[in-house]
C-alpha positions in Angstrom: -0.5 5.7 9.1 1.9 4.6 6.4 4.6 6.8 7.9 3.9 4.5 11.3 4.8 1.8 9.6 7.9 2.2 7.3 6.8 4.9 5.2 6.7 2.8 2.4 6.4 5.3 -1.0 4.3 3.0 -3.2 1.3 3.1 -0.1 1.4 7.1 0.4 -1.6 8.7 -0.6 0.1 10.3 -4.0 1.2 7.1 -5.0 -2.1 5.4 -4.5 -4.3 8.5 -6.3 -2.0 8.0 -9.4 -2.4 4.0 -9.0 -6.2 4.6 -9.0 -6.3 7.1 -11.3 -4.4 5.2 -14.1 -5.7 1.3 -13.2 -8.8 2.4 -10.9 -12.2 1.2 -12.0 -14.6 3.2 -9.9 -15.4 -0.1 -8.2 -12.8 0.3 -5.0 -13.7 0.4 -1.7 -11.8 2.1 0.7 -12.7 0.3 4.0 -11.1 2.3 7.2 -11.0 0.8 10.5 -10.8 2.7 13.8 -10.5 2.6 17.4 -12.7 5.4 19.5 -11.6 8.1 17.1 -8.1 7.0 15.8 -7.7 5.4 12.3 -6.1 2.5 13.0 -6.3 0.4 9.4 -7.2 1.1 5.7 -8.1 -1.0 3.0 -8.2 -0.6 -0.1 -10.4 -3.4 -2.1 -11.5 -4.5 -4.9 -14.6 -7.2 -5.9 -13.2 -10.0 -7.7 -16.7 -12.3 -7.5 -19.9 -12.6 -5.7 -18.4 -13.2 -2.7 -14.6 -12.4 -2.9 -12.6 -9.6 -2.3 -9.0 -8.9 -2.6 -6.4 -5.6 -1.8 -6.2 -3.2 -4.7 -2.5 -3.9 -6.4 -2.3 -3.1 -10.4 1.3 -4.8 -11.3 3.2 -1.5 -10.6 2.5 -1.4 -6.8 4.6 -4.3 -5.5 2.1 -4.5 -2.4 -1.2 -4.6 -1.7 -2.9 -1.4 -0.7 -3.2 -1.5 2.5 -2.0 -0.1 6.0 -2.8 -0.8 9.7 -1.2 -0.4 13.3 1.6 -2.7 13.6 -0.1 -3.4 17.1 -2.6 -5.3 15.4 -2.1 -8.6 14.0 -3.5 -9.0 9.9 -5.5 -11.9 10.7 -7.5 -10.3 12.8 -8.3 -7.5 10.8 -9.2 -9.4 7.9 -11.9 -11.5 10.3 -13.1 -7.9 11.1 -13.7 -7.4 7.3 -15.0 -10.6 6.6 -17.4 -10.5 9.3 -18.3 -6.9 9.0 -18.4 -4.5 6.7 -18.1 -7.0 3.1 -20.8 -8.6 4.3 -21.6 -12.3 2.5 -17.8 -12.2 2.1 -15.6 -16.0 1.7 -13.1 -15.0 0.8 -10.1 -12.1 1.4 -7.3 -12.2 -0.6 -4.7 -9.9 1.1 -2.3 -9.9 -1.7 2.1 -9.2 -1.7 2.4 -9.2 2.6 5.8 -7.7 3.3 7.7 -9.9 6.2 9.4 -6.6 7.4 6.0 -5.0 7.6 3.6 -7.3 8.4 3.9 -10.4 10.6 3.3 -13.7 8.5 -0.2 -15.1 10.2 -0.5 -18.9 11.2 -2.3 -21.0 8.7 -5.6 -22.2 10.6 -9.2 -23.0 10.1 -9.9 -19.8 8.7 -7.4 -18.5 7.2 -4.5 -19.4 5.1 -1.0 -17.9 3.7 1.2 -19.2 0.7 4.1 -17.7 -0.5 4.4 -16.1 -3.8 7.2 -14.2 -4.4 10.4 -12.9 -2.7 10.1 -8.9 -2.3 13.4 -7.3 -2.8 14.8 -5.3 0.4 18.1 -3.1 0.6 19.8 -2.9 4.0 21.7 0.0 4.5 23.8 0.9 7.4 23.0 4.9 8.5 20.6 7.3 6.8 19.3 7.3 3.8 21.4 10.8 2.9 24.3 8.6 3.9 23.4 5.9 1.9 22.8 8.4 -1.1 26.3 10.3 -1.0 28.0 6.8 -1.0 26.6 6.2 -5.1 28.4 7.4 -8.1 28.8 11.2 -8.9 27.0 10.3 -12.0 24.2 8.7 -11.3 23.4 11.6 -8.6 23.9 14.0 -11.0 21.6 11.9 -13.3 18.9 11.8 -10.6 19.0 15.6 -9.4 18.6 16.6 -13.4 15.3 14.3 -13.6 14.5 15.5 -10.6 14.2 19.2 -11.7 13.0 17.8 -15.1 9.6 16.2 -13.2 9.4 19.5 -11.4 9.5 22.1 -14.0 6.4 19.7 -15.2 4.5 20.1 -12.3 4.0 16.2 -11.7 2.6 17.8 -7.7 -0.6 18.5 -9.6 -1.2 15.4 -11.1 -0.3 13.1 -8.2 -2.6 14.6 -6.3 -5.4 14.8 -8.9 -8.2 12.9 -8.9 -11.0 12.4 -11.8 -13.1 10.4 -8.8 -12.4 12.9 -6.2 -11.3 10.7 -4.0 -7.7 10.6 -2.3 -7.4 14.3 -2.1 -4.3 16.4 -0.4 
């Protein structure tokens, strides 16, 4: 679903098994929302009072975990959590929305959005390969040899690793 919708690293599955891993609780709740038999949103949430939730996002994710079908718009999934499955829920704090990702809802009766920060955005022209082979000698020779660094320690294993068991490959 990620891929569907930018293929964002920081939300792939890896990335949010190490997040959880190293900042997780145990008290996440993945809430997944479908249509017949297709996925077609995931949450990932956290309790933050009796009756408030928000997205899961320690301060190395720059976004809130969590991915939908660009078909639908946020608000109304985040009615469908409130009334559903959070039960006496009165709040839903979806945290860091991306603008390229997610359409900015309409403040209204029930809900609201305020900015907080700018996220950062490169535009490149062409693919990313071309993109790539337009930087300095240097620093891709500086990548490829951390590269093969992380790889001779097997960093595969413990990205997809789980002590909850949840979030497995």
């Amino acid at each position: 679903m990620n891929g569907r919708r930018g293929g964002l690293p920081f939300l792939g599955s890896n990335a949010i098994a190490a997040a959880l891993d190293s900042f997780g609780t145990g008290r996440e709740r993945l809430l997944v929302g479908r249509q017949g038999q297709e996925i077609v949103a995931m949450f990932l949430l956290v309790r933050t009072s009796a009756a408030g939730w928000q997205t899961f996002q320690p301060s190395q994710l720059p976004l809130g975990a969590w991915v939908a079908d660009d078909k639908l718009p946020l608000l109304d999934l985040a009615r469908s959590l409130v009334r559903g499955p959070l039960g006496s829920c009165l709040l839903l704090s979806v945290t860091q929305i991306d603008p390229l990702h997610a359409a900015r809802p309409p403040d209204n009766a029930d809900g609201q959005s305020s900015d907080y920060i700018r996220t950062a955005w490169t535009e490149i022209q062409g693919s990313f390969a071309e993109y790539w082979n337009q930087r300095g000698k240097n620093l891709r020779q500086n990548m490829r040899k951390q590269r093969n660094r992380l790889q001779r320690g097997s960093p595969e294993s413990f990205a997809s690793s789980s002590s909850r068991g949840t979030w497995r490959r």
